[in-house]
N, C-alpha and C positions, 0 to 999 in steps of 0.2 A: 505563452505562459498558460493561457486559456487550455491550447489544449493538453499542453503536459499532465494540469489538472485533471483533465477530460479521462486521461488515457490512466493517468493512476486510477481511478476512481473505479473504472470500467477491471483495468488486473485486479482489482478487488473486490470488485463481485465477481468477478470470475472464478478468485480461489476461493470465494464465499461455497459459490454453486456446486464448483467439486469437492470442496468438505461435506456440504449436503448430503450428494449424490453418493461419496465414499463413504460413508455411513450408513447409508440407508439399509445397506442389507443387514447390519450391524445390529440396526435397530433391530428388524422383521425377525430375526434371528429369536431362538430360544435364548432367555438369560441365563440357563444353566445348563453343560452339555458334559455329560461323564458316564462315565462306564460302570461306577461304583454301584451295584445294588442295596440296596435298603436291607436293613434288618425284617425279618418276616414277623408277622403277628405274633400276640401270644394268648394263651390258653381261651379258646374259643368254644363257645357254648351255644348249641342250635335249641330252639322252639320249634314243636309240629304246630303246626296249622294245616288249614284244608289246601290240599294242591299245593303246600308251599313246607320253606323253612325259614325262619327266622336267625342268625348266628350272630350274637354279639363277641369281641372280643377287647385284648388290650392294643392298640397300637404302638408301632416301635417309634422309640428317640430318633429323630430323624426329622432336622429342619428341612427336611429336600424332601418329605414324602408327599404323596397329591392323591391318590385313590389306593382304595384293596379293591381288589375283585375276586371272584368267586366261582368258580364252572363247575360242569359236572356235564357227563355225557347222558343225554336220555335216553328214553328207551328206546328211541328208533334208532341211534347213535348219532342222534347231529349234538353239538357242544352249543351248549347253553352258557352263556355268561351274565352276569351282573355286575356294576362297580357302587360303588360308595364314596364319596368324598373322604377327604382326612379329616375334615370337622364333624364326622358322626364314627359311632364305635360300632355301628351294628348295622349289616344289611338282610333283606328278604328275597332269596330264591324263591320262584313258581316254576310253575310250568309242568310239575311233575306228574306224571300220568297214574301211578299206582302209589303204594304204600311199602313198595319194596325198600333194601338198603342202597345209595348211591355214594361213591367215594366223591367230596366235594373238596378240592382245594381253591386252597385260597393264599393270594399273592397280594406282597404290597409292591405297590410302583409307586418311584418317584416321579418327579418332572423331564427326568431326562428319558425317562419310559423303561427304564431300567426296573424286571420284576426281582422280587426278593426269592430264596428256596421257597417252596410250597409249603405248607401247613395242610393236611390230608386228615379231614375227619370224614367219620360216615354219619348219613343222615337219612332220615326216614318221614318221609311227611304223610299228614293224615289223610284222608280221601279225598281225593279231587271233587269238586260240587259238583260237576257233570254226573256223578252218579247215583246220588240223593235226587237230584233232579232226574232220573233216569226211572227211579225205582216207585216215585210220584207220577207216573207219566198216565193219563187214563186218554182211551180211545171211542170215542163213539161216534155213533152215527151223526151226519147234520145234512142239513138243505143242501143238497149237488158236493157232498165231500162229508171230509169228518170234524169232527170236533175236539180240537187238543188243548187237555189243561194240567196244571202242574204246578209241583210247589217248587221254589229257587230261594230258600230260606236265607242264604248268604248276597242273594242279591249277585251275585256272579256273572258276567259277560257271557253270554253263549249263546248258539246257533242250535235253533230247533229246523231239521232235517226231515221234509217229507218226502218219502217214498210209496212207488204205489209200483205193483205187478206188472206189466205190460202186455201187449199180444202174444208174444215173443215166450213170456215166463220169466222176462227180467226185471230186477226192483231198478228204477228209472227214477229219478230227482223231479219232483212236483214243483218244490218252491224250497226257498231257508230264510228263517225267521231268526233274525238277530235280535235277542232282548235282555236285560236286567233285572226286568220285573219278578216283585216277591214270589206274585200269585200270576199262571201265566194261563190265560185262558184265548186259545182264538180258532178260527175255522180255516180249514181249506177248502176250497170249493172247485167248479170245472167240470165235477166227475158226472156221467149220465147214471140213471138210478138202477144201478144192475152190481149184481155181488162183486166185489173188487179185495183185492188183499193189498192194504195198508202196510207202511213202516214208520217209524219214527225212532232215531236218534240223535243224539246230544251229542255236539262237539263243543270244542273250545277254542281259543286262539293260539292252542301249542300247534293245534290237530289231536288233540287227546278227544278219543269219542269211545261213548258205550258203546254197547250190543242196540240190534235195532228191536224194538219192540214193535208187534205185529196185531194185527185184527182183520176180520175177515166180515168186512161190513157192506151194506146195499144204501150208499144215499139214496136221502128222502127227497121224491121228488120236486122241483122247485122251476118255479120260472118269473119272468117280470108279471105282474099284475097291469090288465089291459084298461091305460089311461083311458080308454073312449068310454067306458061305465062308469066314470067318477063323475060323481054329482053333489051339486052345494046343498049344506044342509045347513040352514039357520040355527041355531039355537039362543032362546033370551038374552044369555051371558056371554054370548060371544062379541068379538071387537068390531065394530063397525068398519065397512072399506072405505080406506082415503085415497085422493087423487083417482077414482075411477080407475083402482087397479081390484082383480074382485077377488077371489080365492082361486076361482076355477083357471086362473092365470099358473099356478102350479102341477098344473097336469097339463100344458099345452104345447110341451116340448121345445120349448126356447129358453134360452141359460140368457140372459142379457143384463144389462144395466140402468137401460134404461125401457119403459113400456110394457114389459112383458114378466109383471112380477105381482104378488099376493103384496097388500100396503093397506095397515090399519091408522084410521084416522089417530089422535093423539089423546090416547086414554089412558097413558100410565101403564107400570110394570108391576103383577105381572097382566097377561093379555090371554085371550086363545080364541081359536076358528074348531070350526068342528067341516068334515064332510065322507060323503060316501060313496066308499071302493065298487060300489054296485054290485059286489060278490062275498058270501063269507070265504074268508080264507085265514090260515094259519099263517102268520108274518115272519118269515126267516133276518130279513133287512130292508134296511131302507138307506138311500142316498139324499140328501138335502143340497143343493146347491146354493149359495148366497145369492143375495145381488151385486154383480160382476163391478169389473169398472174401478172408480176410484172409492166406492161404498166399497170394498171386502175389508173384514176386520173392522166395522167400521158402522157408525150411527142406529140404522134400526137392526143391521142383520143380529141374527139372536147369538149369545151368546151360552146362558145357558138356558135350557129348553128341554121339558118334558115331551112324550108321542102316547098318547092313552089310545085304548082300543073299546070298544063296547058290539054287542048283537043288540042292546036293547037301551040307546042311549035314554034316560030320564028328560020328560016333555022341558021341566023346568029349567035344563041348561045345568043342574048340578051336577057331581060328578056320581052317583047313583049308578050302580052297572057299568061302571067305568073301570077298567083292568092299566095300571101306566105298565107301557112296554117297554119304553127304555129312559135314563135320564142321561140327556147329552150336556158336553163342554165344548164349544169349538174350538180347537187350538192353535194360535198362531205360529207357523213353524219355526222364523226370525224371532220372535217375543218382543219385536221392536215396537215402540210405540205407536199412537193410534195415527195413521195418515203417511208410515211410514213403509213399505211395502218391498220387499224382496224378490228376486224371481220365483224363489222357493214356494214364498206365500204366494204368487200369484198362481203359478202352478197349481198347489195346493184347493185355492179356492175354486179353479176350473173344472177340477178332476172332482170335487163332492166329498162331504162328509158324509161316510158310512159308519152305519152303528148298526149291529146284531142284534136280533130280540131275542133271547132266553126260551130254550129249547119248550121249557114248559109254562112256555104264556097259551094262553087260549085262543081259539080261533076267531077273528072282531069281521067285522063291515066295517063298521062306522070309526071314523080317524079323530083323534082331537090332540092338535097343536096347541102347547100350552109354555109360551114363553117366559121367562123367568126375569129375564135379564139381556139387554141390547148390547153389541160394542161399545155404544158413547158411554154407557155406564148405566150406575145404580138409578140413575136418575134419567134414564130413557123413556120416552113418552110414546113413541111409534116401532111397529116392526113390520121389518119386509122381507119376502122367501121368493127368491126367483122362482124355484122347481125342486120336486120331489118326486125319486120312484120307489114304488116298492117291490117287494120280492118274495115271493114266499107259495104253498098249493092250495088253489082255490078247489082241488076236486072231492 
C-alpha cells in the first residue's frame, strides 16, 4: 500500500515538473507577438538647440505602443538614432555637426517591435558648442609648451586636441584633453624651447570637430629647480616641527609614510613654514606629494592650501613682499569617505598634486606654505607634506 502511495505521489511530481518545464518557454516568451503596426505619431513640432533638436509630438491610441524613435543620417552618413518611451511626448536628437536641414523621421513601435509609417519632418539645429568653443580658443606661449584656454559656456563634453608640427612637417597628436569645464584653462608641456607650430581643435563625442586653430610659438624655457640649494628659512610665525621631522625633509626625494616627511607640532589651522629655493626663479609648477600609506586623504595632509612666493620676505614672519602663487584643493578622486581609499585615490596620491602658477606671477626665492585646512577637518591641529618639487627658469 506503502508503496502504491510512494509511486502515486512521485507521477505527481513528475507531471508537476513537466508543466513546469512546458511552460517555461511560455513564460521567457514575449507577451504580445503580431504583425500589426501601430498608428504613426501626429503633428510633430522640433526646437533648435545647440547641436541638437528637440520634437514633441501627439502619440497614437495604441494600448500595444512601447517607444517612437527618431534617425536621421549625419553628415558623414552614419544613421543616428534616438527612442523615447510611451510615457513621454517629446524626445531630443544631438549629435548634429552643422546647422544645415536633415530629414528626420520618426516611427512608433509597439512591443512586438513592429514600426509604424514614418512621420518625415526636416529639422535644423542651432550650432554645435564645439564652435563657440572653437572661436574662444587663445594660444600662447608657457613653460616647455603652450597655454590653452577657452570659453565652453554650455558646459558641453568635449575633447581639446593638441597638435604640434613634426620633423617631418606633419601636425602629430601631443595629448587630448576631455573636459566640461565653463572656463577651460590648462598647459601643455614636453616641448624644448625652440619655435614650434602649434594646433588645437575641438571635437566632440559624434566626431564632430572644428578647423584646427594654429600659432607659431617658442616655449619658455623651463626645468626642475635644483633641490640641493634649498634651505630652511625660519620665520617668527612659522609652525614649529613635531616628531623630529623638520622641513628640509621635503626636498629630500623620498615620497613615504612614514620618517621622511615635513610634521608641524599642533598649533591649529591655519599654519605655514616658509624656506629657500636658493635661486630667484620664475615658477611655472609645482608637485606636492602627501604623506603616503594609510595618512592620504587623511589627518594632517593639507587639504586646502596656499604657495606664496617673496625675493624680499619681511623679518617679522608677516606676509609683507609676499606674492600668493597659487591656492590649492586636494581632490579625492573616489570622494569616499575619510580612511576609505580606492586604487584610483591611491594612485592619485603617489603620482602628486600638480598645480600651475599663473603666467604673470613674478619671479620669488623664498617659498611660504600656508595651510588652510587638514583632511581630518576644520578642526585639524597638525600638518604634514612628504615632498615637493618645483619647476620653473632660474636664468
Amino acid at each position: 500500500m506503502n508503496v502504491m502511495k510512494n509511486n502515486k505521489w512521485y507521477v505527481l511530481a513528475t507531471l508537476f515538473c513537466v508543466m513546469i518545464l512546458g511552460c517555461k518557454e511560455d513564460i521567457l516568451a514575449p507577451l504580445e507577438k503580431d504583425t500589426v503596426a501601430p498608428p504613426p505619431i501626429s503633428n510633430p513640432v522640433s526646437e533648435r538647440m545647440a547641436g541638437a533638436v528637440k520634437v514633441s509630438y501627439n502619440l497614437p491610441s495604441d494600448a500595444d505602443l512601447m517607444y517612437v524613435v527618431a534617425e536621421y543620417t549625419n553628415k558623414y552618413g552614419k544613421v543616428i538614432s534616438v527612442k523615447a518611451s510611451s510615457y513621454t511626448n517629446a524626445l531630443t536628437v544631438d549629435g548634429f555637426a552643422d546647422t544645415a536641414s536633415y530629414s528626420l523621421n520618426l516611427y512608433a513601435v509597439d512591443k512586438s517591435e513592429n514600426r509604424s509609417a514614418p512621420v518625415t519632418i526636416k529639422v535644423k539645429a542651432l550650432e554645435p558648442p564645439i564652435f563657440a568653443v572653437r572661436r574662444s580658443l587663445a594660444l600662447v606661449t608657457d613653460f616647455g609648451g603652450i597655454n590653452i584656454s577657452f570659453a565652453n559656456p554650455t558646459e558641453a563634453n568635449i575633447a581639446v586636441v593638441v597638435t604640434y608640427k613634426d620633423s617631418l612637417g606633419n601636425f602629430a597628436t601631443r595629448e587630448t584633453i576631455y573636459t566640461k569645464s565653463k572656463n577651460g584653462l590648462f598647459s601643455s608641456r614636453g616641448f624644448p624651447s625652440k619655435e614650434t607650430v602649434f594646433g588645437v581643435y575641438i571635437r566632440d563625442r559624434w566626431d564632430n570637430r572644428t578647423d584646427t586653430a594654429k600659432a607659431t610659438l617658442t616655449p619658455i624655457f623651463e626645468k626642475q629647480l635644483d633641490k640641493s640649494k634649498f634651505k630652511v628659512l625660519t620665520l617668527p610665525t612659522d609652525a614649529p616641527v613635531g616628531w623630529s621631522l623638520p622641513i628640509s625633509n621635503l626636498w629630500n626625494n623620498v615620497i613615504s609614510a612614514e620618517g621622511n616627511m615635513w610634521h608641524t607640532t599642533d598649533v591649529g589651522m591655519p599654519c605655514q613654514v616658509t624656506f629657500d629655493l636658493g635661486v630667484t626663479a620664475k615658477i611655472s609648477r609645482f608637485t606636492l606629494w602627501q604623506r603616503q600609506g594609510v595618512w592620504i586623504y587623511n589627518h594632517g595632509n593639507p587639504k586646502r592650501y596656499e604657495i606664496w612666493g617673496s625675493t624680499n620676505p619681511a623679518s617679522d614672519g608677516s606676509y609683507t613682499n609676499w606674492t600668493k602663487l597659487a591656492s590649492c584643493v586636494s581632490i579625492k578622486p573616489s570622494a569616499q569617505p575619510i580612511g576609505s581609499n580606492s586604487n584610483e585615490d591611491v594612485a592619485a596620491a603617489a603620482r602628486g598634486e600638480e598645480t600651475n602658477v599663473p603666467l604673470d606671477a613674478p619671479p620669488v626665492r623664498y617659498i611660504r606654505i600656508k595651510v588652510l585646512e587638514t583632511w581630518i577637518g576644520p578642526g585639524g591641529q597638525a600638518a604634514h607634506v612628504s615632498e615637493m618639487t618645483f619647476y620653473g627658469n632660474d636664468k
